[in-house]
N, C-alpha and C positions, 0 to 999 in steps of 0.2 A: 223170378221171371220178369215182373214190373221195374226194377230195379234196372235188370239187362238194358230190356228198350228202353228206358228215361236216361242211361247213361250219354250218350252221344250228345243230351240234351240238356246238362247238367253243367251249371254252370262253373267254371272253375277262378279260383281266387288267382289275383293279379302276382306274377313272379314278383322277389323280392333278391337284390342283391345278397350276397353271400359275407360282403363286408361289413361289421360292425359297423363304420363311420361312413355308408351310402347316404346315409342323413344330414351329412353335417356339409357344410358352405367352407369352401378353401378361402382364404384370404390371404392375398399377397403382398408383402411390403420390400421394398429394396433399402438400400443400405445396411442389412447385417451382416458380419462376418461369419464365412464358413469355417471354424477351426477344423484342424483333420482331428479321426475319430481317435481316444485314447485306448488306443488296444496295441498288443505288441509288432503286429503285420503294418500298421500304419506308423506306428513312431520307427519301427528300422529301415521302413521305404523313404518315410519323410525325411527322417531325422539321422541318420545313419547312413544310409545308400544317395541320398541327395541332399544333404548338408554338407559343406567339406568343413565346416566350424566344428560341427558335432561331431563328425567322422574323426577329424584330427586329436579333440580331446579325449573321445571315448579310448582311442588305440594311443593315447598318449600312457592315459592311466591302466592298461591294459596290460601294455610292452613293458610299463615302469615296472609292472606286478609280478611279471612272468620273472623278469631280473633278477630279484633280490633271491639270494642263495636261502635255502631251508636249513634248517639245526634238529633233530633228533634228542630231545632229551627223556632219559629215564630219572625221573627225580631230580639229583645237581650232576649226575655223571652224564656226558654225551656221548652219545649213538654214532658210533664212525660207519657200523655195518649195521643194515636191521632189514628184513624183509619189508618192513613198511617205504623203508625210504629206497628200496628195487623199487615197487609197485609203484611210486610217484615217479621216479624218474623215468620210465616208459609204464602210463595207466591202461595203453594196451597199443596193438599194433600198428594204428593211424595215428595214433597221439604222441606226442614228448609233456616229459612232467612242465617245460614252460609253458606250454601252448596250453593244457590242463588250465593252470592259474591263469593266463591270457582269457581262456573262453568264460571261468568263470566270474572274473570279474567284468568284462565286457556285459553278459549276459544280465548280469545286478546292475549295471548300469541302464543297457537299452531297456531291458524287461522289471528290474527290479524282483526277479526270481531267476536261481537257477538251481536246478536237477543233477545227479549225479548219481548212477547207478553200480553199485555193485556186483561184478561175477566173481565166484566162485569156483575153484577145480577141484574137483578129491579133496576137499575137505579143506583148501588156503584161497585166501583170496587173491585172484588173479590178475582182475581185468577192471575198469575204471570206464564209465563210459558218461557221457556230457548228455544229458537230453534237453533238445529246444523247447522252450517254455511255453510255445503256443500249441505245442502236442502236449501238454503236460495238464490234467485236470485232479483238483483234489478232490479226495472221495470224504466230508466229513461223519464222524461213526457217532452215533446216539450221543455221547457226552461233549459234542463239539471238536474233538481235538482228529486229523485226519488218519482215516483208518485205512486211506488206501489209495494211491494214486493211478488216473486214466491215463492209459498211453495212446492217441489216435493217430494213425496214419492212414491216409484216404480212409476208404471206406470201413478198415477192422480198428476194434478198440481193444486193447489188452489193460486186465486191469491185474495191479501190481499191490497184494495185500500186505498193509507195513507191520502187522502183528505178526505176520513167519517172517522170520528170521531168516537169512542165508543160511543154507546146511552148514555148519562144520564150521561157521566162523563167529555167528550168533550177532548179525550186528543188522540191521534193519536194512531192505534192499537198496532203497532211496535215500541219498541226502537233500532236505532242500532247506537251500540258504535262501534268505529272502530279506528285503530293505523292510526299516519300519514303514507302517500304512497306518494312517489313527485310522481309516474309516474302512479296514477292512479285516477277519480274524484269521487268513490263511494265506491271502497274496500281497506281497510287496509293492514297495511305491516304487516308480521308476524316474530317476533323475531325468530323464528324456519328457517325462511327462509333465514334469513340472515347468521346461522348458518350450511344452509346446506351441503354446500364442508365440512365440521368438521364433520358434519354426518356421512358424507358417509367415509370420512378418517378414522374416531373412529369405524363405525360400519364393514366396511373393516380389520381395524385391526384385532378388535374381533374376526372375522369370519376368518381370516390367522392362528390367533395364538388358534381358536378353530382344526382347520384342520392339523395344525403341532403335534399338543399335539394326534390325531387319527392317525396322521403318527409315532407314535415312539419320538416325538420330534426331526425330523432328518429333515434337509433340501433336499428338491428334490435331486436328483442326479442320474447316471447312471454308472453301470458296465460295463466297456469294457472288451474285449476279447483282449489279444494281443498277443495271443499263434501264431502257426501257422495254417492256413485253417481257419474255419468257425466252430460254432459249431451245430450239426447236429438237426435237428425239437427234437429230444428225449430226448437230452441233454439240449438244451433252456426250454423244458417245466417244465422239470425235475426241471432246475433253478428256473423259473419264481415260483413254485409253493413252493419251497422249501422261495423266500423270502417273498411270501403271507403270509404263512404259521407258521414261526417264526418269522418276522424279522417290520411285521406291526403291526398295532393296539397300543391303549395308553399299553395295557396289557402287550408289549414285549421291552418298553421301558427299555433303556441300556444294550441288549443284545449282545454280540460285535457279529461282521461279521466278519467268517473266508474266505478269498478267494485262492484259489489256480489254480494250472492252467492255470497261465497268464492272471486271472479277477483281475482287477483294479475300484476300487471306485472312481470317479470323480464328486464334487457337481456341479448343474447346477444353485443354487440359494444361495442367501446372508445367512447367517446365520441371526438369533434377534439381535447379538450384532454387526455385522458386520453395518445393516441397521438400527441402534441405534431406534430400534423398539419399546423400553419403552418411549422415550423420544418425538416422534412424537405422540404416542396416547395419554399421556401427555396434548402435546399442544395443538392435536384438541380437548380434554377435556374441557382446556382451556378455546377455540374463543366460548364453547357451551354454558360457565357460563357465558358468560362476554354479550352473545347476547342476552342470558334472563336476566339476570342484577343481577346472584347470584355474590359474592366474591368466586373466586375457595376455597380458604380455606375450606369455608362450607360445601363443597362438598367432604370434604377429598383428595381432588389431589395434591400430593405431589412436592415441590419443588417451591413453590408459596409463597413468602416471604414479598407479595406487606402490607400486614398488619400486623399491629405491635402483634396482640393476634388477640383470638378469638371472644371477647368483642368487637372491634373495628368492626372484620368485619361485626359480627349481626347488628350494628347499620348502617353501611354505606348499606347491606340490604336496612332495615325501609327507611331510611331516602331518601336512592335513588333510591328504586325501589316497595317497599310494598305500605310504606305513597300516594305518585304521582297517584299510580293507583289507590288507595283507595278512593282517594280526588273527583280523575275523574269520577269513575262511581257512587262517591252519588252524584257530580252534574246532572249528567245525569240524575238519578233516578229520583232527587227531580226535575229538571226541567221538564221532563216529566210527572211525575205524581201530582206533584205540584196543576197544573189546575184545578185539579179534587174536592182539597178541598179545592177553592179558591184562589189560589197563596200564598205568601208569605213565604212559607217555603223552607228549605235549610238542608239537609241533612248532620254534617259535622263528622268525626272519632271523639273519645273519646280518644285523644293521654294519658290521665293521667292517664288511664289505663292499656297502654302495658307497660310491664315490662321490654323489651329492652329497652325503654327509661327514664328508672327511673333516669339511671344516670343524662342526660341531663336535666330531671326535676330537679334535687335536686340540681344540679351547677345554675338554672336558678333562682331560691327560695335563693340560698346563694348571688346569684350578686346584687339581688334585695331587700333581706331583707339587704345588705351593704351600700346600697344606702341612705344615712342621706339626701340627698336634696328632697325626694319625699316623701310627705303624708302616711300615713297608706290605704288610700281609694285608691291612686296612686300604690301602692306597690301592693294592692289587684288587680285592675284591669289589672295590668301588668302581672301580674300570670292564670288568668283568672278566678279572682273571681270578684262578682261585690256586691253592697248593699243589693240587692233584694233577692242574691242565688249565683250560681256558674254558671258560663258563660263558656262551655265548649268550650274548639276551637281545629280546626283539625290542 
């Protein structure tokens, strides 16, 4: 009852923020650079969808990948027919088997993972589907190694356990490929990532030398007064309005400015050639081909001398950046789906048929048909033909 009446009268302790860091003093400094954040939603907004450097490389080595014809092998005999190689050539009703290899190399590139799920019908596998890697979370199981992956779309999560097996074909639901990462044990590094200060330096450019060219093409600067007194609310507006008016916009570029009256023109920023402006977005050009692994040349950027034509650089391409990934995700493919009819097959590229590498075929057909110490059956098999047929190799 005491208690009752002394309540109204009882004093209460001061509220306290809710924010751990209510306590702490902001402090502000200028001059550092904002990098954008290294996640997948920002490097293919950035870097991808508003890059045309990175944009052009990515689907350089994308379209190269989709190209290159597939080979079937069971052991040294080739697979002319085989339910695996229907299933890649349409993975299901929206997709074609290029566009397959297209997304998932693209994917290893912007994201440095990508996902690949299998359906199954009545007991064969049917269907092949691509999933985006920013829906994609790994689930890892007591021993480290991942026991199941999250699927999220809006608001519902499906999760997809890698220990069952697809009914009826035994082979794990998910594929996921993924780039080396030293500093992480489940997600890949993303060639986009490594390139992002170049991002943001290249897409920073653009976006200056879009804003100069709306300015008149004129560097910042300010009008002093050095008349005597001040000049009056009527007179400034009068100014202010007369240099909106004529003096901005691309429309009024090279219009001179008269000043009189003790107004002086003073710039407050570098001029393009002062802050050799061509030559910096240049270079971040550059670090952006070299981190998805095009030759700048390919890309039209000028001043890149590292290849001797432009034959050389298509090939160093192929040879260094297209073939490797290619190689990579039909092993994947075929080990993974492999199980399903049996084991023994091996996915590997139909190099005799990209025409970037013709040359290197026809120098390898002249060293080998020069060869007087090796057999005709030796010389065949050395080119990658053999008794039975044509032994294709990646």
């Amino acid at each position: 009852m005491l208690a009752a009446l002394l309540a109204p009268f009882k004093r209460t302790p001061p509220e306290a923020k809710a924010s751990r860091t209510a306590g702490l003093v902001a402090l502000f400094s200028a001059g550092r650079p904002r990098w954008t954040p290294r996640d997948y939603a920002s490097l293919a907004r950035e870097g991808f969808t508003r890059n045309a450097i990175a944009y052009r490389a990515v689907r350089l080595i994308g379209e190269s990948a989709a190209a290159v014809p597939l080979v079937l092998m069971a052991g040294p005999q080739e697979m002319e027919t085989h339910p695996l190689l229907d299933l890649l050539r349409r993975p299901n009703p929206r997709l074609a088997g290029a566009a397959l290899m297209d997304a998932i190399c693209c994917h290893l590139l912007v994201a440095g993972n990508a996902y690949v799920e299998a359906v199954a019908v009545e007991g064969g596998l049917r269907e092949l589907h691509l999933l985006r890697p920013d829906r994609v979370r790994v689930v890892p199981g007591p021993d480290g190694w991942p026991e199941a992956f999250d699927y999220t779309l809006g608001a519902r999560t499906v999760r997809i356990p890698q220990d069952t097996l697809v009914p009826g074909v035994d082979v794990p639901p998910i594929l996921h490929l993924s780039s080396f990462n030293p500093l992480d044990d489940h997600y890949g590094f993303a060639p986009l990532e490594a390139a992002a200060q170049a991002l943001d330096l290249h897409n920073a450019a653009s976006a200056w030398n879009k804003a100069l060219i709306d300015n008149a093409a004129r560097p910042s600067g300010a009008l002093v007064y050095g008349g005597s007194g001040a000049l009056s609310d009527e007179q400034f507006e009068r100014l202010k309005g007369e240099l909106e008016a004529s003096f901005q916009g691309a429309v009024n570029a090279g219009r001179p400015l008269l000043l009189e009256g003790g107004l002086d023109w003073r710039p407050l920023s570098l001029s393009p050639k002062d802050m050799d402006f061509e030559a910096a977005r240049n270079s971040a050009a550059r670090e952006i081909a070299l981190a998805v692994g095009v030759p700048p040349l390919l890309l039209g950027i000028p001043g890149d001398n590292t290849y001797a034509n432009y034959a050389e650089a298509n090939r160093a391409l192929w040879r260094q950046s297209v073939v490797p990934l290619v190689r990579r995700v039909c092993e994947a493919l075929s080990t993974w789906l492999g199980a399903a009819y049996g084991g023994g097959l091996s996915l590997v590229p139909d190099l005799d048929q990209v025409d970037a590498l013709a040359t290197e075929r026809t120098e390898l057909w002249s060293r080998i048909g020069a060869a007087d110490f090796l057999t005709d059956a030796e010389k065949r098999a050395a080119v990658g033909y053999g008794e039975a047929g044509r032994l294709r190799r990646g």
